[in-house]
One Martini backbone bead per residue (centre of mass of N, CA, C, O) as a GRO file, in nm:
protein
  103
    1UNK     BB    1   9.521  11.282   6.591
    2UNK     BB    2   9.196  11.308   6.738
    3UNK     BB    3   9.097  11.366   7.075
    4UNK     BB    4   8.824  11.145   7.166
    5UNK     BB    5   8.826  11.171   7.523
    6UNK     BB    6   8.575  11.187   7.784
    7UNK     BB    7   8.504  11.315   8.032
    8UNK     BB    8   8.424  11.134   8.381
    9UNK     BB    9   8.388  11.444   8.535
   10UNK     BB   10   8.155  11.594   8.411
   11UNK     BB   11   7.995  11.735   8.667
   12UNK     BB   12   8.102  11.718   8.966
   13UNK     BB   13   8.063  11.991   9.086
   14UNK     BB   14   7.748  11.993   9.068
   15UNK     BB   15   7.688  11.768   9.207
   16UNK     BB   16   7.848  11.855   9.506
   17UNK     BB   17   7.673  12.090   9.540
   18UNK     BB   18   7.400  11.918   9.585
   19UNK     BB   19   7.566  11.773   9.850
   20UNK     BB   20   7.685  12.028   9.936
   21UNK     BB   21   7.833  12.329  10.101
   22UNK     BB   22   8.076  12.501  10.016
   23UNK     BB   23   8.227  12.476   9.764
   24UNK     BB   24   8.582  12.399   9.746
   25UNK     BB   25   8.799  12.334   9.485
   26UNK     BB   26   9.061  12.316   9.577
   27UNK     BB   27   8.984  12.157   9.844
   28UNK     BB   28   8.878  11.896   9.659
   29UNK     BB   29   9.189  11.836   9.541
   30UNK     BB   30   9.279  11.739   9.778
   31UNK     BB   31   9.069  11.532   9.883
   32UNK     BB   32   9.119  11.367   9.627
   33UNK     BB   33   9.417  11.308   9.666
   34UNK     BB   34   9.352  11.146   9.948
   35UNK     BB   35   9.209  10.914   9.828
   36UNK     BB   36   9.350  10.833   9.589
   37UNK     BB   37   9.604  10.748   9.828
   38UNK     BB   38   9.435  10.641  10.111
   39UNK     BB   39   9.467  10.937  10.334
   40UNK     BB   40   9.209  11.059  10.491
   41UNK     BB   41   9.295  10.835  10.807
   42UNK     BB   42   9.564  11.009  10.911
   43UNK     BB   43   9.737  11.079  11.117
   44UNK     BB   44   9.857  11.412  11.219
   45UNK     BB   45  10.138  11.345  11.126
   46UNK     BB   46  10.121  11.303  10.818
   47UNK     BB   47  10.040  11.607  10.758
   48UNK     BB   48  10.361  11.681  10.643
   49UNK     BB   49  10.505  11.851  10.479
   50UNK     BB   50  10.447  11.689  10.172
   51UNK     BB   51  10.113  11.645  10.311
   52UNK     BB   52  10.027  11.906  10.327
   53UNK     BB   53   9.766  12.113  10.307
   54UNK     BB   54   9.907  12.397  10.199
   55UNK     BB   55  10.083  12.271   9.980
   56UNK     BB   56   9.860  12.157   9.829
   57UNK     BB   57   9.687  12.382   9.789
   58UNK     BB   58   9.890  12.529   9.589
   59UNK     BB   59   9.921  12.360   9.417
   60UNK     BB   60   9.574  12.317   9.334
   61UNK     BB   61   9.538  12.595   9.239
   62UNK     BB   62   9.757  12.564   9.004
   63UNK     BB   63   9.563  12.351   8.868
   64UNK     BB   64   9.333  12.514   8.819
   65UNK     BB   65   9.438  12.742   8.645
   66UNK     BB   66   9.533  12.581   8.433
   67UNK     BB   67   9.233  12.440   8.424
   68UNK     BB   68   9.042  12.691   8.358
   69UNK     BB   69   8.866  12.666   8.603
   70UNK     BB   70   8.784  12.307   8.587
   71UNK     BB   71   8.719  12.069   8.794
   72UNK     BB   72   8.697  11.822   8.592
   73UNK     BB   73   9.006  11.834   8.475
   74UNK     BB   74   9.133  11.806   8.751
   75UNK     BB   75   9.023  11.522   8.822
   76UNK     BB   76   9.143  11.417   8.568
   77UNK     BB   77   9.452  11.491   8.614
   78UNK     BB   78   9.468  11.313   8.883
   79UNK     BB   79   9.379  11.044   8.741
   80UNK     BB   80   9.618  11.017   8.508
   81UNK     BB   81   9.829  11.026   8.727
   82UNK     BB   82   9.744  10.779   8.899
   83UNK     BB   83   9.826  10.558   8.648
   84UNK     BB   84  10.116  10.695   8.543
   85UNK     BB   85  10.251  10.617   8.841
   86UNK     BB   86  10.195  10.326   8.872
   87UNK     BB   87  10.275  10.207   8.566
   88UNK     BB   88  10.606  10.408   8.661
   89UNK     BB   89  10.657  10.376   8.954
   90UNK     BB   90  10.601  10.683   9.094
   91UNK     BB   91  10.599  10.987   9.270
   92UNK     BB   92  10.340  11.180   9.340
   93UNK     BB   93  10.191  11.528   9.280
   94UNK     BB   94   9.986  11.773   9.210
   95UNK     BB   95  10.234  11.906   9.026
   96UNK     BB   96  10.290  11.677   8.845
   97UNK     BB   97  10.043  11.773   8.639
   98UNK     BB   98  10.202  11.989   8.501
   99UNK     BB   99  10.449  11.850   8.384
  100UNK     BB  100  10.245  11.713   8.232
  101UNK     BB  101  10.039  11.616   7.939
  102UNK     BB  102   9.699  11.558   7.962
  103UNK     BB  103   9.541  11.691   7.710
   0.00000   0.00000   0.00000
């Protein structure tokens, strides 16, 4: 059976670079996942340990290479993570991602 799903989300940094400047990817897949489990607006005290920016960009970093630096697919691997994460009620990270075959 041939997989003939279409990214939902290619072009996404292309359009990104249209409206802001000097977009980093790594940075890009963090903000992303902080909005999409609506954490973008929590005290700073919110943002340590496991939630921590610095270990979530290192998480980011390894998904952008292993989706061979293609924005569009890693926000795609994202949106993947956080349906099967709600589906199967389990709690995840972007680390989760690679865990998973997505593709």
């Amino acid at each position: 059976m041939k997989n003939n799903l279409k990214n939902p989300f290619e072009g996404y940094l292309a359009n990104l670079q249209k409206h802001k400047q000097a977009v980093n990817p790594v940075h890009e897949i963090v903000n992303c996942y902080y909005k999409m489990n609506g954490w973008e607006k929590m005290p700073k005290e919110f943002y340590t340990g496991r939630y921590a920016y610095n270990k979530l960009a290192r998480e980011a970093k390894s998904l952008y290479q292993a989706c061979d630096e293609v924005l569009d697919d890693c926000i795609w691997a994202l949106d993947k993570m956080k349906y099967l994460a709600e589906k199967g009620k389990f709690d995840w990270s972007i680390i989760t991602c690679l865990k998973y075959k997505l593709k």
